[in-house]
N, C-alpha and C positions, 0 to 999 in steps of 0.2 A: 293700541300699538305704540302711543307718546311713553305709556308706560316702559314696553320693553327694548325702545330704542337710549330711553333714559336711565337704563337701569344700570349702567357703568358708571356715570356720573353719581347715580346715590350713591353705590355701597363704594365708591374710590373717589372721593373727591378729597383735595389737601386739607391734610392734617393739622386743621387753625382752630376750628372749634372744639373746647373742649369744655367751657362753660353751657349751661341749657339757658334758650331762650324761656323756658317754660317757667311758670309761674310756683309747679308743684315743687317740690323737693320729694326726688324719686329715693335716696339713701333710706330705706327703712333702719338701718341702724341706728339713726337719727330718731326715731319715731318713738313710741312706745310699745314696736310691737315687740310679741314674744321670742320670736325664733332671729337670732343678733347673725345668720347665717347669711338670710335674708338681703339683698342689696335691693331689689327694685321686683316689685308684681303688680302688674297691669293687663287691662281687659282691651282687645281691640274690637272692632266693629268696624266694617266696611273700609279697613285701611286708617282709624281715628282711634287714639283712647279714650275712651269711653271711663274709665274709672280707675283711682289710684285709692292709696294708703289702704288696702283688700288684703285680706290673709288668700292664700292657694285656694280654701273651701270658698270663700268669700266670690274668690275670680270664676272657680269651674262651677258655682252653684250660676252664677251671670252668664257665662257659656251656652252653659247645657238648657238656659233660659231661654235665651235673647240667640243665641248663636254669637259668630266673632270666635275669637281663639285667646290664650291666656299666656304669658309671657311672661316665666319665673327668671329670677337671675338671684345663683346663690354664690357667697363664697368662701370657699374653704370649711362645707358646711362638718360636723359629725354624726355620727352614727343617728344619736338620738333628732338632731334638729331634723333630718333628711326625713324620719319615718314615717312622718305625717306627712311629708311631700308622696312618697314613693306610696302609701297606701292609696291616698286621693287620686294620683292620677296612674295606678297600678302599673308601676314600674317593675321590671326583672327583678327578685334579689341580686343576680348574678351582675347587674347595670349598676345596680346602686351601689353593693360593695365596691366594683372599680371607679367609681365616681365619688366615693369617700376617700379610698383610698390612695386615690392619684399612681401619679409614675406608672402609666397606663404608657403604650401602645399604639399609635395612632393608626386607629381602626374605623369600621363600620360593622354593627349588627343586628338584625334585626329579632325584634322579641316580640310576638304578638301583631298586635299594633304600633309598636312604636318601635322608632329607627333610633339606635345610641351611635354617636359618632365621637370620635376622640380628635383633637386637634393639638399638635403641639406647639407654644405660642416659643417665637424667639425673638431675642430684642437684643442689639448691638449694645456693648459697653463702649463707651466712650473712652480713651486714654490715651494721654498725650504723649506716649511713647511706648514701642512696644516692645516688651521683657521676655524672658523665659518662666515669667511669672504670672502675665497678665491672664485678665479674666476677656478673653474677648465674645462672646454669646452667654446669654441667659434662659434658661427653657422655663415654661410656664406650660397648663394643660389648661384647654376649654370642653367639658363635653357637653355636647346635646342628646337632649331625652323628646324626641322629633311627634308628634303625635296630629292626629287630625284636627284637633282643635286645639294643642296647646304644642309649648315648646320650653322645653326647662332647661336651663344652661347652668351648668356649674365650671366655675374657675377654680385655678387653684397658682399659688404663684405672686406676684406683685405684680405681673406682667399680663397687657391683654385684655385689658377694660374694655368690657362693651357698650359702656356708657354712652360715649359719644357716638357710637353703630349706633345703636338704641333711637337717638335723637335725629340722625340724619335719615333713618327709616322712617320718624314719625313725620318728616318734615315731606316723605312720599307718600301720599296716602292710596297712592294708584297699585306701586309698587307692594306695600304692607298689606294691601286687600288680597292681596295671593296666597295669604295666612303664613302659619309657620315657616312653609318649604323657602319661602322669599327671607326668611331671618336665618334661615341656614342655609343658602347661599350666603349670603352679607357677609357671617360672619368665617365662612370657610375664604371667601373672597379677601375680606380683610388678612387673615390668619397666611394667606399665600403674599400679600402685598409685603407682609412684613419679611416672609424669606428672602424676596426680591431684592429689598432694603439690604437688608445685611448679608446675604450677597454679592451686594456691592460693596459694602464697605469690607467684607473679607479679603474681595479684589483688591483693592488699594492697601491690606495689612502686605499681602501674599506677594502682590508690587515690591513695598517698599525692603520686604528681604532679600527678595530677588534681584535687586539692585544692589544690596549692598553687600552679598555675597562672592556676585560676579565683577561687583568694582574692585573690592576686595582682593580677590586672585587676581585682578588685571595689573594692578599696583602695589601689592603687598600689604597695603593699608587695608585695616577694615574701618568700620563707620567710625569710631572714635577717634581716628589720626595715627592708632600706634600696629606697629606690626605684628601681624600674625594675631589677630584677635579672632578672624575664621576660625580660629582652632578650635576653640571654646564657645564664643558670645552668641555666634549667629546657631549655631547648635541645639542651641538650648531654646532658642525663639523658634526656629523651626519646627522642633519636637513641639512646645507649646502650642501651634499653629493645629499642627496636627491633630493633635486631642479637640479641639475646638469644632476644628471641622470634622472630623470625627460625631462631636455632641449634634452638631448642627446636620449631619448625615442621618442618624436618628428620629430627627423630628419630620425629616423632608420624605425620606426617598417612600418608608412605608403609608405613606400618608397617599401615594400616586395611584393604588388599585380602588380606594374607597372612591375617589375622584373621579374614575373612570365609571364604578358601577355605577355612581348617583350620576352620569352625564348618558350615560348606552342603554342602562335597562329601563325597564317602565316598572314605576313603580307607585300608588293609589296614593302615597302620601308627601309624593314631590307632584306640584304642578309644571304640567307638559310646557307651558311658555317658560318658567324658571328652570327646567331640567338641560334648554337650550344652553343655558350661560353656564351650565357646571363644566361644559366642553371648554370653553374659557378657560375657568379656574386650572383645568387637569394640564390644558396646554401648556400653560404659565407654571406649572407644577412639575411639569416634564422637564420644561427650562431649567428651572431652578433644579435639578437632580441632576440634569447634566452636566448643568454646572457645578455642583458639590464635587461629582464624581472627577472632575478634570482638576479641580485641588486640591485632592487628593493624589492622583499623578503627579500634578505639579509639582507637591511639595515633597513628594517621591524625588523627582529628581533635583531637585533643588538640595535636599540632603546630601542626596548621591555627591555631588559637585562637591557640597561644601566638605565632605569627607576625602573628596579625590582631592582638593586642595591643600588639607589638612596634612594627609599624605605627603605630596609634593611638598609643602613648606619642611615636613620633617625629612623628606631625602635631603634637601639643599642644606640643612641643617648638618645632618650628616656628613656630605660633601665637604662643607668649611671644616669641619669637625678634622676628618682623613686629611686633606690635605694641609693642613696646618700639625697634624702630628707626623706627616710627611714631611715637611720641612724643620722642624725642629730634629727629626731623629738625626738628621743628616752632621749637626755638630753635637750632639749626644755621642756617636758614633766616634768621630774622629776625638770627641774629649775624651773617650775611655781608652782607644786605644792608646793613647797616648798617657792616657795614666798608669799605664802597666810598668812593672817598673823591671824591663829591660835593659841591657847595658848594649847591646846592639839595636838600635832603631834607626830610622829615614831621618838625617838632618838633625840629630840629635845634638851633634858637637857644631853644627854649623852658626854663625851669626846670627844670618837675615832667617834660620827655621821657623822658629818662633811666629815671625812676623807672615810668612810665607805661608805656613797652615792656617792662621787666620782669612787670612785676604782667598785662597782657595774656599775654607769652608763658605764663607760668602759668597764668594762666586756660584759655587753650588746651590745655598740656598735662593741665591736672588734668581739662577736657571729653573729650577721646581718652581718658584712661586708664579714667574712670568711663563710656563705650560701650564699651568693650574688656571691661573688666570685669563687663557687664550682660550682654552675648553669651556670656560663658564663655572669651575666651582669653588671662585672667587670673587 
């Protein structure tokens, strides 16, 4: 039972190590072996590795031996590298084609014996300011090829190393003696940690425009100092937002049903202590979808707003616009009539005329300007 009250702390503890304690060098790219797909194939036994630098036949011929279970980890493999994997440990065609060929789905299904699950990995970009350009999520794909004695993981992506998962399982041997079903917790656990992450940090993108839209309208300024940049700037960051979370909607929400089967059903090739913590994961899964789902409203009306201002800034626009060609008309006006060339007109032979339609038309216009200005659309 130390194992499954410990089991949060293996597969979630902070993100520090990412060098291996171990002696081996697990990169078989590094090695000379054949298939350069290849990251890492080891044999476990009772929770320990038992044997590295092993081809797949190498690992399952020690399996189907000794017993233990065998742990591929490919990445970005093709057609050809994969074939010898997928004949050895009689994978779907229908698994292995979408495991080749990425931009998968995140799913669960089952084939036989073995359970394929698709994960979509997301990883925050970091940027010191946010554009109508930025890149702010990255999607990566993990699947597993889930089996009673083995577990094949393919990546695809830059994103989503199971590396250090890998190492902080081997450093539980209580936890990793529950065979595969305990490394597909890990790393479906991991794979939800990271939504959580960014997430957050969407929250604070999502913030910092919602600040600056609403300061924006409150004072005419937007975030630069100069007026009326709502119109434009923050438009274009918002749409941005949207696509993003949008991508990052993708990875999350379809991901919630596989979550649920692997925590509710019973099934031969998850252990019944490990099936317990997929309720976990699915919880935390639920979270994070609710929360997608509410930034997307969000920025729903965050738009709304900055368009209704956008609006607004152009009536007032307007406004100055009318009533400044309202006060001009007004000696437009008295200078045409007065260029008509009548020989009977008002004050035409008088002295002070001249002087007299001035001082009137002013008067008139400084009356419009001072109602213009009383009403607000000046």
């Amino acid at each position: 039972m130390s194992m499954i009250r410990d089991l949060r702390a293996a597969v979630r503890p902070s993100r520090r190590r990412e060098d291996s304690p171990y002696k081996y060098e697990t990169d078989l790219r590094r090695s000379a072996h054949a298939n350069s797909a290849i990251v890492d194939c080891g044999v476990y036994r009772d929770g320990r590795r038992v044997s590295d630098h092993v081809t797949p036949s190498q690992a399952m011929a020690s399996v189907r031996g000794d017993g233990g279970f065998a742990w591929i980890g490919l990445h970005e493999p093709t057609e050809a590298e994969f074939a010898e994997i997928a004949r050895e440990f009689g994978l779907h065609p229908l698994a292995v084609e979408d495991a080749v060929h990425a931009h998968q789905r995140p799913k669960l299904e089952r084939y036989d014996d073995t359970l394929f699950t698709v994960f979509k990995t997301v990883h925050y970009v970091e940027h010191a300011e946010l554009t109508a350009t930025s890149e702010v999520v990255e999607t990566g794909e993990v699947m597993c090829f889930t089996g009673q004695d083995f577990i094949v993981t393919v990546r695809h992506g830059g994103q989503g190393s199971l590396r250090a998962l890998r190492h902080r399982l081997q450093d539980d041997p209580e936890l990793l003696g529950k065979g595969p079903s305990a490394v597909l917790h890990a790393i479906a656990d991991q794979v939800v940690d990271g939504y959580i992450a960014v997430a957050g940090a969407m929250q604070d993108d999502i913030d910092e425009v919602e600040i600056d839209v609403f300061s924006s309208g409150s004072d005419g300024k937007g975030a630069g100092g100069g007026k009326g940049s709502a119109k434009g700037g923050d438009a274009g960051r918002i749409y941005q937002l949207k696509r993003e979370v949008l991508e990052f909607k993708r990875a999350v929400s379809p991901l919630l049903r596989p979550m649920q089967v692997l925590s509710e059903r019973p099934m031969r090739l998850i252990d019944t202590d490990i099936q317990k913590y997929f309720r976990d994961v699915a919880d935390h899964l639920a979270r994070v979808t609710e929360q997608v789902l509410s930034f997307d409203d969000l920025l729903n009306s965050i738009l709304q707003a900055n368009l209704a201002q956008a609006t607004v800034a152009q009536n007032e626009d307007m406004r100055k616009i009318t009533s400044w060609a309202a006060i001009f008309a007004v000696p437009t006006m008295i200078a045409g009539i007065y260029g008509m060339n009548f020989e009977y007109m008002p004050e035409l032979k008088w002295k002070y005329g001249y002087p007299l339609v001035l001082l009137v038309t002013v008067a008139i216009c400084f009356g419009i300007h001072r109602g213009f200005k009383r009403n607000g659309w000046l």
